[in-house]
C-alpha positions as CSV (number, residue, x, y, z in Angstrom):
1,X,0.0,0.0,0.0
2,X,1.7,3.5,-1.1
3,X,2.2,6.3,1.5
4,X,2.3,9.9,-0.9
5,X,5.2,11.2,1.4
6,X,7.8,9.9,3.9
7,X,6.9,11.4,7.1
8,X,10.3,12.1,9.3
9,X,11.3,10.5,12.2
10,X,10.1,13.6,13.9
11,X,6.8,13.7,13.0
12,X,6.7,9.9,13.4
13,X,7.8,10.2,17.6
14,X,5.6,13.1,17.9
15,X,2.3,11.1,17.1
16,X,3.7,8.2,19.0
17,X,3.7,10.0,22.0
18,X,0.7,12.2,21.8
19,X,2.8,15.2,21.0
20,X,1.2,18.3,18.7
21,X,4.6,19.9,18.0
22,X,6.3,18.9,14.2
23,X,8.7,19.7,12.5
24,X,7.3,20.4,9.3
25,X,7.0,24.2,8.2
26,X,3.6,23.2,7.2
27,X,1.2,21.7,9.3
28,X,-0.8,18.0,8.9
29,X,-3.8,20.2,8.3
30,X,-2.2,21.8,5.3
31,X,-0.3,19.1,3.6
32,X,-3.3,16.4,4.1
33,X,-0.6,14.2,5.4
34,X,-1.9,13.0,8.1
35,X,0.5,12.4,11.1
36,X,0.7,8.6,11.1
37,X,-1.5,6.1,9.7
38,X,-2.0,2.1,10.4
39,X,-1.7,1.1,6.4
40,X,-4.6,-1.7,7.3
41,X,-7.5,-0.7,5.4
42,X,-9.6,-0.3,8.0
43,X,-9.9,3.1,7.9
44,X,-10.0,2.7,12.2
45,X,-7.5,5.0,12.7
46,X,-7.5,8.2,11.2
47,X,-9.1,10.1,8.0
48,X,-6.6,11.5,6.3
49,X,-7.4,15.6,7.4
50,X,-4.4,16.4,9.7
51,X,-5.5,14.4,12.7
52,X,-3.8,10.6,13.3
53,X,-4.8,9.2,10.2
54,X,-3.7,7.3,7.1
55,X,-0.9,9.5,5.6
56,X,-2.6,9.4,2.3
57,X,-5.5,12.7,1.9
58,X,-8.4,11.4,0.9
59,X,-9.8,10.7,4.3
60,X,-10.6,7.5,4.2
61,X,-8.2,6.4,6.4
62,X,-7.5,3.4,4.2
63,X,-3.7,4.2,3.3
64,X,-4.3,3.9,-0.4
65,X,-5.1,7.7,-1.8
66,X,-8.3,6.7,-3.6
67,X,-11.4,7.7,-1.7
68,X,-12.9,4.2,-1.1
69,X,-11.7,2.8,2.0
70,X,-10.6,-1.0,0.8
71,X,-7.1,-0.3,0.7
72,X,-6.5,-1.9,-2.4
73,X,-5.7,1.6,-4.2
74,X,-8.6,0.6,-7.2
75,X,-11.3,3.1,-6.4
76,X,-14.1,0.7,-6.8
77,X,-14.6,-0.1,-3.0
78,X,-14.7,-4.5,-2.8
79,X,-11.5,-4.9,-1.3
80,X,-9.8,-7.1,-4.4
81,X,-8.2,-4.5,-6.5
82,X,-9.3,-5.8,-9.9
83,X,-10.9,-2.6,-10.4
84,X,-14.6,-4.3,-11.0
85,X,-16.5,-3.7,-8.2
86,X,-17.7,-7.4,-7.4
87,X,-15.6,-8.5,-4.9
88,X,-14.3,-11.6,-6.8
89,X,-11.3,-11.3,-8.0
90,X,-11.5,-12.2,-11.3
91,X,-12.2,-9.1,-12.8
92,X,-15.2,-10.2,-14.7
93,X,-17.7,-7.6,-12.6
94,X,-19.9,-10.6,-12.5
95,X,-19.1,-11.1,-9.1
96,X,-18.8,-15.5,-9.8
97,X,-15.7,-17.3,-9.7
98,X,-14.8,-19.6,-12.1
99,X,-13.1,-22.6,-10.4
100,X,-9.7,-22.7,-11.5
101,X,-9.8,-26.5,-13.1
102,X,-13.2,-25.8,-15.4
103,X,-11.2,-22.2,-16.3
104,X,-7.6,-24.6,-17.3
105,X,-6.9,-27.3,-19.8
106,X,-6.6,-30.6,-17.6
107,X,-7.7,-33.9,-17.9
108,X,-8.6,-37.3,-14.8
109,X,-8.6,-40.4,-14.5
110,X,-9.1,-43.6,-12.7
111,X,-7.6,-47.1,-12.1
112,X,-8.1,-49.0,-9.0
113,X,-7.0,-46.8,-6.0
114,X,-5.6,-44.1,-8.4
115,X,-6.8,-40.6,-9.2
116,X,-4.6,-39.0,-12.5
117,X,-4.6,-35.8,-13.0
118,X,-2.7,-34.3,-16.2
119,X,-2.3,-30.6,-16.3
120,X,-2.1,-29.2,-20.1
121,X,0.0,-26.7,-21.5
122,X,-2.4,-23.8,-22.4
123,X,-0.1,-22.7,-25.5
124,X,0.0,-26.3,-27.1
125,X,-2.2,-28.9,-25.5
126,X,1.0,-30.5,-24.1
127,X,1.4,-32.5,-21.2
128,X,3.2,-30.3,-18.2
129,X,2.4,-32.6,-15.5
130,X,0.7,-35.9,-14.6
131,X,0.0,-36.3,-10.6
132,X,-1.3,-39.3,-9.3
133,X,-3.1,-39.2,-6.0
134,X,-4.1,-42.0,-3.7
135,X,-7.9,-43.0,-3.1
136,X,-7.9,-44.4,0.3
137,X,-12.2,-45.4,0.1
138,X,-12.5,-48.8,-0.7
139,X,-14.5,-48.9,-4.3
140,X,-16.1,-51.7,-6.6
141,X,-12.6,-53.4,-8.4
142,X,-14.3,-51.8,-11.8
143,X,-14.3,-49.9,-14.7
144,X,-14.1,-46.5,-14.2
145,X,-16.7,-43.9,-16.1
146,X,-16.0,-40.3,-15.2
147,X,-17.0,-36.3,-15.8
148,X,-16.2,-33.4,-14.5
149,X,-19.5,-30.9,-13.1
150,X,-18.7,-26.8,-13.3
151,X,-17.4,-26.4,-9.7
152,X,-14.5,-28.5,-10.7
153,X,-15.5,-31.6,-8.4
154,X,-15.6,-35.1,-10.4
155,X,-18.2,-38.0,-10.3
156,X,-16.8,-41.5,-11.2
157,X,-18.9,-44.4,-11.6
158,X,-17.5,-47.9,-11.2
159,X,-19.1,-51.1,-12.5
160,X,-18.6,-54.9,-12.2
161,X,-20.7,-57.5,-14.3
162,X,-23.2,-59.5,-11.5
163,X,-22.3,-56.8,-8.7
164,X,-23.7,-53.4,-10.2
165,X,-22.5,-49.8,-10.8
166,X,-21.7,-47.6,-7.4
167,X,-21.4,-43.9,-8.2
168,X,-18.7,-41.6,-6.1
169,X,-17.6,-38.1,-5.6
170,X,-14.4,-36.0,-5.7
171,X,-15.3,-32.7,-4.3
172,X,-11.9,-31.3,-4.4
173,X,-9.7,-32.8,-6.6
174,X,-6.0,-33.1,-5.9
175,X,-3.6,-31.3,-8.0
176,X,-0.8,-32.6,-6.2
177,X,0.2,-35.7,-5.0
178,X,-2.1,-36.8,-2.0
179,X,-4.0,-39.5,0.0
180,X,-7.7,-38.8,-0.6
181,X,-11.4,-39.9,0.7
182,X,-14.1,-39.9,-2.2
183,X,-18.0,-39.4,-1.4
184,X,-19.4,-43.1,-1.7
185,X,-22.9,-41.5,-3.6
186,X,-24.9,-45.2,-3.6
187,X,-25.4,-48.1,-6.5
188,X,-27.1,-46.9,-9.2
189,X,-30.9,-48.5,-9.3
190,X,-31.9,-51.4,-11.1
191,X,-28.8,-53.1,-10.9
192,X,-27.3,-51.2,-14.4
193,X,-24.2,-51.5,-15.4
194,X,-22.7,-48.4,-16.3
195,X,-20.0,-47.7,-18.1
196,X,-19.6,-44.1,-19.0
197,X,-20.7,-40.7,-17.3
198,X,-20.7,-37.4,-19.6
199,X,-21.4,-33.6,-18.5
200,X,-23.9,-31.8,-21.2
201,X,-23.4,-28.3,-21.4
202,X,-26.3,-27.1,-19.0
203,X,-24.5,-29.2,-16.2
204,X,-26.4,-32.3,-16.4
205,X,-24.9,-35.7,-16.0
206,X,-25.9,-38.5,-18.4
207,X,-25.0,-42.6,-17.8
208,X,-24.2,-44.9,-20.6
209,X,-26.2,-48.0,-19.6
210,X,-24.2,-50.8,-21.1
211,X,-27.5,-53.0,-20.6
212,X,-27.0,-56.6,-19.9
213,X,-23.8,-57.2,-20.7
214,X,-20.5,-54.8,-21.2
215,X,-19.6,-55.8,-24.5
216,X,-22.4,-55.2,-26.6
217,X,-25.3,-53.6,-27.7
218,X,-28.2,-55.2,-25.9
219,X,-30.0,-53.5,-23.7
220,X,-27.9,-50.0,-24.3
221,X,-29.3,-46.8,-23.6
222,X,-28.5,-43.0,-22.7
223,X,-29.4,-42.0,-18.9
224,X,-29.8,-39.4,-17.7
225,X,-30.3,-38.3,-13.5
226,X,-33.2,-36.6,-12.4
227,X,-31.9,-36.7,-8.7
228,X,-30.0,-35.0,-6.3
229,X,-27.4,-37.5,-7.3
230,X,-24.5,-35.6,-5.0
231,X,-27.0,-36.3,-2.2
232,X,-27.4,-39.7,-2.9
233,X,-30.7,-39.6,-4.9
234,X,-29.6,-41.7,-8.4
235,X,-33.0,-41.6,-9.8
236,X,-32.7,-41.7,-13.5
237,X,-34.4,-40.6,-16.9
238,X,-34.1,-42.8,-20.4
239,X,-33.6,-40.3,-23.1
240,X,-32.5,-42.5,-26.0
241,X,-33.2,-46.0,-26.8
242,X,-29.2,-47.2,-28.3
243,X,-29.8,-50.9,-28.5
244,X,-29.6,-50.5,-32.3
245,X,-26.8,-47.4,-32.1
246,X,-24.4,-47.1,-34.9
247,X,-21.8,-47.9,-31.8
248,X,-22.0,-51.6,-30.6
249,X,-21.1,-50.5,-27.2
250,X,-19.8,-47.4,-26.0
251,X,-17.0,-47.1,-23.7
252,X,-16.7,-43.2,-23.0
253,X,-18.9,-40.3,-24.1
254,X,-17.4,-37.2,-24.9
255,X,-18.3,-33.8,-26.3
256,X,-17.8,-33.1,-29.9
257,X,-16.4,-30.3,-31.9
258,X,-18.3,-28.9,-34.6
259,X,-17.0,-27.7,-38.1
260,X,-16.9,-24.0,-36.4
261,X,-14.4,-25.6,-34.0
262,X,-16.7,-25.1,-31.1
263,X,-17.7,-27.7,-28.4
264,X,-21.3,-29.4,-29.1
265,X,-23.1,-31.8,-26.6
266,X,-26.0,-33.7,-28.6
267,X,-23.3,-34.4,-31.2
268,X,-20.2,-35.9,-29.4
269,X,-17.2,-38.6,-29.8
270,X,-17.9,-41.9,-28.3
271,X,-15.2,-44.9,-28.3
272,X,-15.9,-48.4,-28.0
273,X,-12.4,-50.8,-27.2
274,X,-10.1,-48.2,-29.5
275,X,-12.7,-47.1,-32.6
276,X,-14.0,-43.6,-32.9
277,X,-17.6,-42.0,-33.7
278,X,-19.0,-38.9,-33.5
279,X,-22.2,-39.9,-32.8
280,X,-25.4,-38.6,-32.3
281,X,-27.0,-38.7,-28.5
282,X,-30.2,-37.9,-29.4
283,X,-30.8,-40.7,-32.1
284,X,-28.1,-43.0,-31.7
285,X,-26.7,-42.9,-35.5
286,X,-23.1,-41.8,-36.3
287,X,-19.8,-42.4,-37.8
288,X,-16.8,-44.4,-37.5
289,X,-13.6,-41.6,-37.9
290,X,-10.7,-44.0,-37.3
291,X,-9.0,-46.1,-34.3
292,X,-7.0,-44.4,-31.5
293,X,-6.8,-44.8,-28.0
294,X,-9.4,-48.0,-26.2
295,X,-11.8,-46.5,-23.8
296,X,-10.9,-42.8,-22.8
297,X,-12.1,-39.5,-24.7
298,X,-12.5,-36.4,-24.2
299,X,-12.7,-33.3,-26.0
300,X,-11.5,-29.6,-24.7
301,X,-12.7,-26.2,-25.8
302,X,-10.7,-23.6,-27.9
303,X,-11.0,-21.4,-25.2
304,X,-9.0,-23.0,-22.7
305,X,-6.2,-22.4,-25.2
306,X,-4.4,-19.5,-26.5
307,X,-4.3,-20.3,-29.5
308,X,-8.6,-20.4,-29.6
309,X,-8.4,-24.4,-30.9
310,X,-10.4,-27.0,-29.8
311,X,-8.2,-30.1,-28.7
312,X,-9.7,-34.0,-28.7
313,X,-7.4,-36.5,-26.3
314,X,-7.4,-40.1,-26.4
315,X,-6.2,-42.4,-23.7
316,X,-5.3,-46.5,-24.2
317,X,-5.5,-49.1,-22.3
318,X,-1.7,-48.7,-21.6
319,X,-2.2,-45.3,-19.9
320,X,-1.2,-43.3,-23.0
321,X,-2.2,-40.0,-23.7
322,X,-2.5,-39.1,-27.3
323,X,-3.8,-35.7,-29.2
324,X,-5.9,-36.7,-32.0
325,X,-7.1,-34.7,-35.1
326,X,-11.1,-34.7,-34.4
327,X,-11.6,-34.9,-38.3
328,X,-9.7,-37.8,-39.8
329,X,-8.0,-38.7,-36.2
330,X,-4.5,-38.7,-36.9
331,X,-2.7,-38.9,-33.6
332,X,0.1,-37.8,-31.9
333,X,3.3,-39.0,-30.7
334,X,2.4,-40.1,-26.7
335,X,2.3,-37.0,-24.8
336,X,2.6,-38.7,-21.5
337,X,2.1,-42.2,-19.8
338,X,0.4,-42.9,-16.6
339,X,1.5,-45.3,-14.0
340,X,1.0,-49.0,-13.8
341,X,-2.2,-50.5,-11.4
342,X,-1.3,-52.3,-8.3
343,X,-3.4,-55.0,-9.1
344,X,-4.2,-56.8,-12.4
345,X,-6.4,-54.0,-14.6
346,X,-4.8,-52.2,-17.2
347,X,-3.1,-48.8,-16.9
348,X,-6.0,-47.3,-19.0
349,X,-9.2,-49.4,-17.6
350,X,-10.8,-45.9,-17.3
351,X,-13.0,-43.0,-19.3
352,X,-11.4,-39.4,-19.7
353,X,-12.6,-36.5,-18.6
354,X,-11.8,-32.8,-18.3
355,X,-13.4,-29.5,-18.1
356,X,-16.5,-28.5,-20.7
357,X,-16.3,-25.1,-22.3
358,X,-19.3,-22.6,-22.6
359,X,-21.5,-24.4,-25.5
360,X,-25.4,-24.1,-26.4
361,X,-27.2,-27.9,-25.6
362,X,-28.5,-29.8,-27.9
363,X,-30.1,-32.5,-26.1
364,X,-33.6,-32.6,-24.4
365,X,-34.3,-30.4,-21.8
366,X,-35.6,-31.5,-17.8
367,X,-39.3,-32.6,-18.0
């Protein structure tokens, strides 16, 4: 916080000890100085016109100089100093913050007891980091589906053919290396089998019902939850009948990227053991792009990037990352490589998720 002048040592002593005298040839009252001032912010100690005060003139007795009494020196009076008035800090005047993982390029996911995490490079889409945190919950020895909801928190379903799918929470994932408890949410009713979970772009959270078996197309249909799933309710919706989907069975639902290079929801990427669609939610009819990865996709927004470009990833069953071009799906070199299990599943038995950008929904709206 700025002081206008350097008060003497003098004048400093003086107001310590409750004396009047200074020696300035002007007095405090003249030179709006201000005698001595507590540089909080508080304004509790002076206002600025000659008496023990802030050492700044405005009489505010903020320290700062401009008027409002925050002490951030911005003039608009919230305390943050972005200069936007809303208190938030980000300087958006909206007064919301946007959590910090839906605002960033990064990508989850899970094997066993493991939570990855891979932080992308905003300039390219490369990999900076991958952190892998410990889940100390015991969970169903499963497949792992997974999205991510706007506050940045994840939902992870895992299933296991003859057991059922149990549905979990992350409310705060790790971005460093940690030992963490998840939110056991409940088994999702009926006994599905569930092998994918997928954010839309008004926040809702869809299930890929697998139906009565986890490697074909029987029984398959899109979910959707109706609930207050985070509080345990998993009470669901059908909204498309798949059984007959272009897809056989669908491993991972992802958003898609249209020919404007913005993210859609109705009209996605779906991967089933390494092909790639982009398929059509609402009727179940797509088409096969090429091969790449086996059961993780997702796609990020241009946004999230500097260079404005939408950015699909693709993740194998050996825990490889890999960039892929969302028209013709040329791939990348491996960007990174996560660790190996523990226990017997693959390095990639998961879904990928990540952050969804601003987009307008396609798909049906709450009845």
């Amino acid at each position: 916080m700025r002081r206008d002048l350097v008060l003497t040592t003098t004048l400093i002593l003086a107001a310590a000890c409750g004396d009047d005298q200074t020696t300035s040839s002007e007095t405090p009252s003249e030179t709006g100085i201000g005698e001595v001032g507590d540089g909080d912010g508080d304004g509790e100690t002076g206002d600025g016109d000659g008496d023990p005060g802030d050492g700044d003139g405005d009489g505010d007795g903020d320290g700062d100089g401009d008027g409002d009494g925050d002490g951030d020196g911005d003039g608009d009076g919230d305390g943050d100093g972005d200069g936007d008035g809303d208190g938030d800090g980000d300087g958006d005047g909206d007064g919301d913050e946007v959590d910090p993982l839906w605002g960033a390029p990064n990508l989850w996911y899970s094997v066993e007891n493991r939570l990855m995490y891979i932080e992308l490079s905003p300039d390219d889409g490369s990999v900076v980091q991958l952190v892998t945190s410990t889940i100390t919950t015991p969970l169903i020895d499963g497949f792992t589906g997974i999205t991510m909801l706007e506050d940045g928190s994840l939902v992870g379903s895992r299933v296991e053919a003859g057991v059922g799918t149990q549905i979990f929470h992350v409310p705060e994932p790790p971005l460093e290396a940690s030992e963490i408890e998840v939110q056991i949410l409940g088994m999702v009713p009926d006994n599905l089998l569930i092998e994918a979970l997928y954010t839309d772009c008004q926040g809702l959270v869809y299930l890929m019902d697998t139906g009565i078996h986890l490697s074909t197309a029987t029984g398959n249909r899109l979910l959707r939850f109706t609930g207050d799933y985070l509080a345990g309710d998993l009470s669901y919706e059908v909204i498309t009948d798949l059984e007959m989907a272009t897809v056989a069975d669908i491993d991972d639902l992802g958003p898609g990227i249209d020919d404007m290079g913005e993210i859609t929801d109705g009209t996605g990427f779906a991967i089933d053991s390494g092909q790639v669609y982009l398929f059509d939610y609402n009727v179940g009819t797509g088409s096969l792009i090429g091969s790449g990865g086996t059961w993780g996709s997702h796609a990020l927004g241009g946004s999230l990037f500097t260079d404005g470009t939408a950015r699909l990833y693709l993740l194998d069953d050996d825990a490889q990352l890999f960039e892929a071009d969302p028209v013709d799906l040329g791939l990348s070199g491996v960007l990174v490589t996560g660790p190996a299990p523990d226990g017997d599943a693959p390095a990639g038995w998961s879904g990928l998720t990540g952050p969804l950008t601003e987009c307008e929904s396609t798909l049906p709206d709450p009845q």
